[in-house]
C-alpha positions, 0 to 999 in steps of 0.5 A: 500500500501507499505510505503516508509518512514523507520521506526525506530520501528517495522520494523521487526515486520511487515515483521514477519506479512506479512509473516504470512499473505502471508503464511496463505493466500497461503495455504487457496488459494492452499487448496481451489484449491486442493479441487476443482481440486479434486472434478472436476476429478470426474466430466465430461462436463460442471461442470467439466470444471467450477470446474477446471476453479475455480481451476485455477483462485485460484492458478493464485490468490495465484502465484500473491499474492506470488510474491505481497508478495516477492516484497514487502519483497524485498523492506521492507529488504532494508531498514531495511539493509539501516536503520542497515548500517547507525545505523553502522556508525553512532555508531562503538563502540556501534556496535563493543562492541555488536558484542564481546557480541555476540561473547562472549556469543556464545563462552561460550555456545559452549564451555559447550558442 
């Protein structure tokens, strides 16, 4: 299950791993989908209708694991922003000074093109 508690460490790293997850599980489900719709517009009667009902239930699968995945992307970007807005204001300066950084380093690489 989704934990509730915010981490401090690797809380991008699990997301950027759910995502991975989420996106291999959806192709393998709608390929294997495919695959059963496509054999069972060869077919009549019966094993046809067993064939498109696999095929329905593998996409129904992949939609609920969608939207499993995007709440709990949702709920995991809300506490990272949570987590970056109390690192904020908890240190202006720092954030101010990696700000001009960044700043700065964009600066320098557009300017040489």
């Amino acid at each position: 299950m989704l934990e509730t508690t915010p981490r401090s460490s690797n809380g991008a790293g699990s997301l950027n791993g759910n995502v991975n997850a989420v996106q291999t599980d959806v192709k393998t489900l709608v390929k294997d989908a495919q695959t059963l719709l496509t054999a069972a517009a060869a077919l009549t009667g019966e094993k046809a209708e067993e064939m498109r009902g696999r095929g329905m239930a593998l996409l129904d699968t992949a939609l609920g694991k969608a939207s499993q995945y995007q709440g709990q992307a949702i709920v995991k970007s809300k506490e990272l922003a949570h987590t970056a807005d109390v690192y904020v204001k908890e240190n202006p300066w720092r954030t101010i000074a990696a700000a001009a950084g960044v700043g700065l380093l964009v600066g320098v690489i557009l300017g040489r093109k």
